[in-house]
C-alpha positions in Angstrom: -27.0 64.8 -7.6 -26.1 62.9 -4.6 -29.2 61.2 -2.3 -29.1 60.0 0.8 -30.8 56.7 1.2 -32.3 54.8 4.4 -33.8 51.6 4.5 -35.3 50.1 7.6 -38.4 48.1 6.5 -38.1 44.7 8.0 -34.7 43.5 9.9 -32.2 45.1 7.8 -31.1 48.5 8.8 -29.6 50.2 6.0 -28.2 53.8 4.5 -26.6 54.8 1.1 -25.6 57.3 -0.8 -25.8 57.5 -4.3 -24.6 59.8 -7.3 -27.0 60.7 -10.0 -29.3 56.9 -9.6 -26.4 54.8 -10.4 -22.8 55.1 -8.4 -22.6 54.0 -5.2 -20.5 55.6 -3.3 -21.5 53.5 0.2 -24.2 51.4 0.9 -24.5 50.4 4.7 -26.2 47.2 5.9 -26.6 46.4 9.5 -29.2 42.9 9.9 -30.8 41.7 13.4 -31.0 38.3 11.8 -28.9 36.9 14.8 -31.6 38.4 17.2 -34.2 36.5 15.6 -32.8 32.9 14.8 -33.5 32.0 18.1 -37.4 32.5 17.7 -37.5 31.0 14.0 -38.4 34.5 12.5 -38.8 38.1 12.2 -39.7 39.1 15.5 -41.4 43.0 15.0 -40.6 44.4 18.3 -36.8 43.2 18.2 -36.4 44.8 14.4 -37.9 48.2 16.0 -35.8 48.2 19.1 -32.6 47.4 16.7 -33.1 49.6 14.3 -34.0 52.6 16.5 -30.3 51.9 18.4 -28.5 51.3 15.0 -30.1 54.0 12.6 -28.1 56.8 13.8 -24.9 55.1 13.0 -25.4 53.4 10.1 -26.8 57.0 8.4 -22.7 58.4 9.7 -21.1 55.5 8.8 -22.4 56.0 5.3 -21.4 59.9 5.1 -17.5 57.8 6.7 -17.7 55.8 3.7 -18.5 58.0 0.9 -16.6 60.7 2.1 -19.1 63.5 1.9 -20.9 65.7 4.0 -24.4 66.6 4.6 -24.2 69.8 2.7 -23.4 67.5 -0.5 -26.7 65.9 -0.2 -29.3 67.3 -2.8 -32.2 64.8 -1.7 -33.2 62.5 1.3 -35.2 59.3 0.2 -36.4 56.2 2.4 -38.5 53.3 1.9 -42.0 53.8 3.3 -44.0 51.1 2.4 -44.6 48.0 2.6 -42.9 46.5 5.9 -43.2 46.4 9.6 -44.6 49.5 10.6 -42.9 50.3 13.4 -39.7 49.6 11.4 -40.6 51.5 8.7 -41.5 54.4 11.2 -37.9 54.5 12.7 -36.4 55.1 9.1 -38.8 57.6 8.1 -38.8 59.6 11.3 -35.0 59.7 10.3 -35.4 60.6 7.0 -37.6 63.4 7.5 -35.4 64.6 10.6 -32.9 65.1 8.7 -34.8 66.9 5.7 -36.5 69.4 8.0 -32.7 69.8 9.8 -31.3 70.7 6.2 -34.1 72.1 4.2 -33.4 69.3 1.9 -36.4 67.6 -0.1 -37.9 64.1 1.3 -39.0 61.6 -1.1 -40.7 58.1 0.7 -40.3 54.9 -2.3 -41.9 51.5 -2.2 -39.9 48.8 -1.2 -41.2 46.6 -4.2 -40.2 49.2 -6.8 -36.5 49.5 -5.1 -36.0 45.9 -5.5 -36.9 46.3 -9.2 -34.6 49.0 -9.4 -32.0 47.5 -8.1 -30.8 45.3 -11.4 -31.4 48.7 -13.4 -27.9 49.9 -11.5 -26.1 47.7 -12.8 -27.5 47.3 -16.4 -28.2 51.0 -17.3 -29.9 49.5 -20.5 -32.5 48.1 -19.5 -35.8 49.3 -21.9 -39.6 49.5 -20.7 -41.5 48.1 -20.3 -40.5 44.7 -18.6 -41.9 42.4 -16.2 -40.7 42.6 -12.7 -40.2 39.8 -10.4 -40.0 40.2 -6.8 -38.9 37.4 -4.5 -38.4 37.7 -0.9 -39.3 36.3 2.5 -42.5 38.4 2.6 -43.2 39.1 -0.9 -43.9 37.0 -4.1 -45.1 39.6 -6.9 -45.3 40.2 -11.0 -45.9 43.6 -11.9 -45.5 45.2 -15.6 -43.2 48.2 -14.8 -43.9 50.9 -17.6 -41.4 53.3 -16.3 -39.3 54.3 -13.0 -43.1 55.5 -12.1 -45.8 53.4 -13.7 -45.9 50.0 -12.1 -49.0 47.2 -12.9 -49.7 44.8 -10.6 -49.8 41.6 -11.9 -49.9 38.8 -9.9 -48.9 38.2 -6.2 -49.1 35.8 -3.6 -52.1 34.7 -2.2 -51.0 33.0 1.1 -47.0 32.4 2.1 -44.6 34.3 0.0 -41.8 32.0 -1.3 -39.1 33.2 1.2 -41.4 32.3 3.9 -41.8 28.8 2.2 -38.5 28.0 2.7 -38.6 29.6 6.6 -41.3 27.1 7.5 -40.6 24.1 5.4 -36.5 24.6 7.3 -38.7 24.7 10.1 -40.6 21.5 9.5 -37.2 19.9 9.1 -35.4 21.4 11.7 -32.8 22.9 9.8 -33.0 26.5 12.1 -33.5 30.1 10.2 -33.3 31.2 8.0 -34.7 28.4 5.4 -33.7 29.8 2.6 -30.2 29.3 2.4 -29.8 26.0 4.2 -32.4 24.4 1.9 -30.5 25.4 -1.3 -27.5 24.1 0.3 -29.0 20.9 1.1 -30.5 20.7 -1.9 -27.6 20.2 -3.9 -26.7 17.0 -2.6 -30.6 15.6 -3.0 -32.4 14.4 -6.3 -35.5 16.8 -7.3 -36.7 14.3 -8.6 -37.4 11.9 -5.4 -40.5 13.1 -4.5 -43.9 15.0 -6.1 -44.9 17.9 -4.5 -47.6 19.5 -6.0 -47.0 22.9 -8.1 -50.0 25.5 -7.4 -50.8 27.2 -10.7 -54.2 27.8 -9.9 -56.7 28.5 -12.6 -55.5 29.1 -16.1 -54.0 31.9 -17.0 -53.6 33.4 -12.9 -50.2 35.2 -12.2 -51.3 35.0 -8.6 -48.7 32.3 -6.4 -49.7 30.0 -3.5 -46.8 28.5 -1.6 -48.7 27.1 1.5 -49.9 23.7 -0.3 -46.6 22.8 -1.2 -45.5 23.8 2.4 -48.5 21.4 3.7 -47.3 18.8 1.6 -44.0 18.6 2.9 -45.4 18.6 6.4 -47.6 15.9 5.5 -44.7 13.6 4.2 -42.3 14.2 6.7 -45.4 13.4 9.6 -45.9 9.8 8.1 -42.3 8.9 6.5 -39.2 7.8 8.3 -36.1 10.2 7.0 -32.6 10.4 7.6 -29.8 12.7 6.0 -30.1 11.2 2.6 -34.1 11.6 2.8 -34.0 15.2 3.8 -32.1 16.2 1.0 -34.2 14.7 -1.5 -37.0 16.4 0.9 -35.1 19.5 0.2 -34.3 19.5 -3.0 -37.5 18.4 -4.8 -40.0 20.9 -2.6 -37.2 23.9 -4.0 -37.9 22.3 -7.6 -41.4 22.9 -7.1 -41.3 26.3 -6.3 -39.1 27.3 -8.9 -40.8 25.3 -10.9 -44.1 27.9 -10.0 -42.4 30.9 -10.3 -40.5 30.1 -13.5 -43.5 29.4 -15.0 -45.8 32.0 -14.0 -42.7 34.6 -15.0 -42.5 33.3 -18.6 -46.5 33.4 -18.6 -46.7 37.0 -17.5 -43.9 37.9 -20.0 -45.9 36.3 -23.0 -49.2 37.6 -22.0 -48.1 41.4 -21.6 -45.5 40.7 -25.0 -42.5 41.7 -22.9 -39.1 40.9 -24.1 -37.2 41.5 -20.8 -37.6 39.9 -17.1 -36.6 41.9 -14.1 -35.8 39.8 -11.2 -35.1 41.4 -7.3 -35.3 40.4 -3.6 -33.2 38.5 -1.2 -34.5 34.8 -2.9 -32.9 36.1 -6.4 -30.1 35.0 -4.5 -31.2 31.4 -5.2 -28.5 29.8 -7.8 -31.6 27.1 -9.4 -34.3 30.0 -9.5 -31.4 31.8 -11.3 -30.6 28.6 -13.5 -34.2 27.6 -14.6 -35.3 31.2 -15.2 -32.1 32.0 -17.5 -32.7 28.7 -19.3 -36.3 29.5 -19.8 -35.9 33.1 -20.5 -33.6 32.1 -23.4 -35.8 29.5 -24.5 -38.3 31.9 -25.0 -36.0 34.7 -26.3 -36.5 36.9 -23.5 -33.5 38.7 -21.6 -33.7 38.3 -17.9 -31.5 40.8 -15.0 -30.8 40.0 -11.7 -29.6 42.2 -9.0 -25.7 42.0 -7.9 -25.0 40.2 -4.7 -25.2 43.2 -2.4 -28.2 44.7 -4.1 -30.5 41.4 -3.7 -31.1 42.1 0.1 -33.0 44.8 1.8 -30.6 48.0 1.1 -30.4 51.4 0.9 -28.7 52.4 -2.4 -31.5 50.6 -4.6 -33.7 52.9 -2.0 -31.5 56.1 -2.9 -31.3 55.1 -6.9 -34.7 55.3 -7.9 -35.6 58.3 -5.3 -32.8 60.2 -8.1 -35.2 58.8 -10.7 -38.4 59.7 -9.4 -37.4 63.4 -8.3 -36.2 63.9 -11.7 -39.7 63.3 -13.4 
């Protein structure tokens, strides 16, 4: 069965279609992340206004792509939750458009299970349950997924997500938006070693996170200390180590308290080559096998969206 997929929850606007929750036959992305550099993030009302000019086109350039018509379609799916909601609204007044045009059924996912889904395409055998990993600029969450529609939550962030972490500690530095990417890069040429910033683990045995104390600290060091180039990289590099550090950590926890031999990792940070390093050392420390998405499946997209719609409608 082919399913026609539409993400649009933050500033990604995004359609797919997908045969049968695993062949992509196109995957669309169109990001306003050009509109919003020059405010230092998301800005709600730009996302809305881009998506609603954009949505139209990216849903036929994903027909284009796939070569395949409306009448192919067997299900419409779109990400409803969680996001901004006037984003959100554009792709599911889209969505459901189209369903009512076509008679075709309408399926709404959350965003947080697509991500989790979106290593599953690529490694089919992948067994429940596992623990799921999300990393992302707004989201930092463990759940226990039992199947394609049982889902425990875990643990999540209680303050900044870790993708925002990077945003404002970027922003501390002025190193622009979005952090992410710029601080890994920096990082590479500093020593995670230089400095101590703390690691929030909380009380024992939480898999909740909390990234805004190691985001104070850094603000805190950079107020009363004198840094060039050389100092921001160390700056860079040993506030990444610490989050990793957190996340690692609270991932092989969650794994050995729920006795789960396999860690599923999604989101735009999986993109992050140390989080990838340090959690596949770990992982095979402790004997657990870990997944991460493919490049074009770590950011916000449609297909991931469209996959585990084919699962859901199935059961």
């Amino acid at each position: 069965m082919l399913v026609l997929g539409i993400e649009s929850s933050c500033d990604e606007t995004s359609a797919a279609i997908v045969e049968n929750g695993k062949n992509i036959l196109s995957n669309v992305i169109l990001s306003s992340l050009h509109l919003h550099k020059p405010y230092g993030g998301v800005v709600p009302e730009v996302a809305c206004r881009h998506h609603a000019e954009l949505i139209d086109s990216v849903v036929k350039e994903a027909f284009d792509k796939a070569g395949r018509g409306i009448k192919d379609i067997g299900l419409i799916a779109v990400t409803e939750k969680p996001g901004l909601i006037g984003a959100l609204l554009v792709g599911i007044s889209c969505a459901k458009g189209i369903a009512l045009a076509y008679s075709l059924p309408f399926l709404g996912i959350d965003h947080l299970w697509a991500h989790l889904y979106a290593p599953v395409m690529d490694n089919p055998g992948i067994r429940f349950p596992y623990v799921g990993l999300v990393v992302s600029g707004g989201h930092t969450n463990l759940l226990l997924v039992k199947n394609f529609d049982k889902y425990q939550e875990l643990g999540q962030t209680t303050d900044d997500a870790i993708g925002e972490a990077f945003d404002k500690v970027a922003k501390i530095l002025n190193m622009g938006y979005p952090g992410g990417p710029v601080i890994e890069k920096c990082a590479k040429l500093g020593n995670p070693e230089a400095i101590k910033f703390p690691k929030s683990l909380m009380e024992p045995g939480s898999l909740d996170f909390s990234f805004s104390g190691v985001k104070t600290a850094v603000l805190n060091y950079a107020r009363r200390t004198t840094y060039d180039a050389r100092r921001t990289t160390d700056i860079c590099a040993s506030f990444q180590e610490a989050v990793v550090d957190t996340v690692v950590e609270k991932s092989i926890r969650a794994c050995q308290q729920y006795k789960a031999g396999t860690l599923v990792v999604g989101g735009g940070v999986s993109l992050n080559a140390r989080l990838r390093e340090k959690l596949s050392l770990e992982c095979d420390k402790y004997k657990i096998k870990v997944y991460f998405p493919s490049r074009q499946l770590c950011m916000d997209n449609a297909a991931m969206v469209a996959g585990l719609a084919y699962q859901l409608h199935r059961r």
